[in-house]
C-alpha positions in Angstrom: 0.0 0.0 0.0 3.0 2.4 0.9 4.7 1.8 -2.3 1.3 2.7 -4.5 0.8 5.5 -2.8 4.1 6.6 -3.0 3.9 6.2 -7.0 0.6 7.9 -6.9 1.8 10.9 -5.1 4.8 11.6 -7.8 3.4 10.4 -10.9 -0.3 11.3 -10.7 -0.6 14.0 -8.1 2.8 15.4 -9.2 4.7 15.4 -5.9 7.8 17.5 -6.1 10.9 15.3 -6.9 13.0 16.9 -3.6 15.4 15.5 -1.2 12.5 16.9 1.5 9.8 15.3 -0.8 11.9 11.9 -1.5 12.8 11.8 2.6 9.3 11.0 3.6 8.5 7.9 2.0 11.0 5.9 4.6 9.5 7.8 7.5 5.9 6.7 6.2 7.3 3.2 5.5 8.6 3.1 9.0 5.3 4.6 10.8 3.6 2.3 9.2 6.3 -0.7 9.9 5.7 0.0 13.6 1.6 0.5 13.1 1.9 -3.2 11.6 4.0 -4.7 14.1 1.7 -3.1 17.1 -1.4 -4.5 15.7 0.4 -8.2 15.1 1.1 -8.2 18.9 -1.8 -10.3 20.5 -2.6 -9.5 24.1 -4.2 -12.3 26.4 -7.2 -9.7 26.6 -7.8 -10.1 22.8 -8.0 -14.0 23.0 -10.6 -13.3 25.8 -14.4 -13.6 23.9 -15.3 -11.0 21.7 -15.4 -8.1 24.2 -11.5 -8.5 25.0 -11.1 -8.8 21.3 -12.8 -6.0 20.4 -11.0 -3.7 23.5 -7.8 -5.0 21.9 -9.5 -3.8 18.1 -9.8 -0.1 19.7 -7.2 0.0 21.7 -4.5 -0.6 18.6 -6.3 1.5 16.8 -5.9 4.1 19.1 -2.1 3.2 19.8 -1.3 3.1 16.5 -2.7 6.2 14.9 -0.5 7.7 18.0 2.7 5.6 17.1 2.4 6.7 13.4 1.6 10.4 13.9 4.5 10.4 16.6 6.5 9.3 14.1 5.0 11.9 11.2 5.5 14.8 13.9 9.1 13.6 14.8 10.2 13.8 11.0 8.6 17.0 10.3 10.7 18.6 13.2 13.8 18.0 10.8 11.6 17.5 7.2 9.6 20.9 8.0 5.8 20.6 7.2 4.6 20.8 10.7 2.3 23.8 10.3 -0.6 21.3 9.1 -0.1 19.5 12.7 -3.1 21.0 13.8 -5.6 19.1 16.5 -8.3 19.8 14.1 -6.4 17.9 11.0 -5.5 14.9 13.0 -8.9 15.5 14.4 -10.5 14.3 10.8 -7.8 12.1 9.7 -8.1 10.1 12.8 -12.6 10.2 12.4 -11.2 8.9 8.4 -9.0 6.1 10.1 -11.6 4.9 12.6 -14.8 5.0 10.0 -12.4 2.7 7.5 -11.9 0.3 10.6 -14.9 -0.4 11.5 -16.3 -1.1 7.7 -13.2 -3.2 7.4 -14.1 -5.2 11.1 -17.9 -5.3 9.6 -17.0 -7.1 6.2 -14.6 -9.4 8.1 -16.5 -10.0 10.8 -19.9 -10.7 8.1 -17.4 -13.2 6.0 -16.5 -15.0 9.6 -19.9 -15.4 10.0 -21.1 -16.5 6.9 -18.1 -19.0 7.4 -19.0 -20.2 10.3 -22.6 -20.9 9.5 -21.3 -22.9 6.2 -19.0 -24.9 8.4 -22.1 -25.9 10.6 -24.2 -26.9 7.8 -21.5 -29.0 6.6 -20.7 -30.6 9.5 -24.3 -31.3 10.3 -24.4 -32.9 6.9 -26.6 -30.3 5.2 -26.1 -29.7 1.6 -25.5 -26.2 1.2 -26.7 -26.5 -2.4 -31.1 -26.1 -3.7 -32.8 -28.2 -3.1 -34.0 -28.3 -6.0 -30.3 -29.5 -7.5 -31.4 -32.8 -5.3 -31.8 -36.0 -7.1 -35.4 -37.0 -7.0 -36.3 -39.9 -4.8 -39.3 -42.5 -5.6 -41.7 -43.1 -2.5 -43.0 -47.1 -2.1 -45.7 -47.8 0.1 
């Protein structure tokens, strides 16, 4: 994902090609190396039923928009750019971050579901195709 947006941003959005422009793509890379490895840590509390799990969900979420903008607002002391810091920009970037989460945990958690339930029917022996695709059986009295 890092690398298409980086080739977006200097082919299609025309990012300037400067040693400023061409230093952020390893800081992104590495907020969002840390972001990964946060969220691939797993807690007792999110093996714990669905409540730890989902504590844990928002919880890393939390953490790691902090780790990655920690990481954004560390370069930009050196890069520059840290006029659009602004509590009301992470503000709407964060409200972005956390609406894309929870579609994401929806569609997962619908696909687990739907897995689940297709696992039971098999196991119970229920064909999960029509029943009109059944061969037809002959009744004797």
């Amino acid at each position: 994902m890092w690398l298409v947006n980086q080739g977006l941003g200097f082919t299609i959005r025309h990012y300037p090609w400067t040693l400023t422009t061409f230093a952020w793509g390893p800081v992104l890379a590495l907020g969002a190396i840390l972001v990964m490895l946060l969220a691939s840590v797993k807690p007792k509390l999110s093996q714990q039923g669905l409540t730890g799990y989902g504590v844990w969900l928002a919880t890393s979420l939390v953490a790691g928009f902090g780790v990655y903008e920690l990481v954004i607002w560390l370069a930009c002391i050196v890069l520059g750019g840290c006029d659009s810091f602004t509590p009301p920009i992470l503000w709407g970037i964060f409200q972005g971050n956390a609406t894309w989460a929870i579609a994401l945990i929806g569609i997962h958690s619908v696909l687990v579901w739907q897995t689940l339930q297709l696992s039971k029917r098999h196991a119970n022996g229920i064909s999960t195709q029509n029943h009109l695709d059944a061969p037809i059986r002959s009744v004797r009295p």
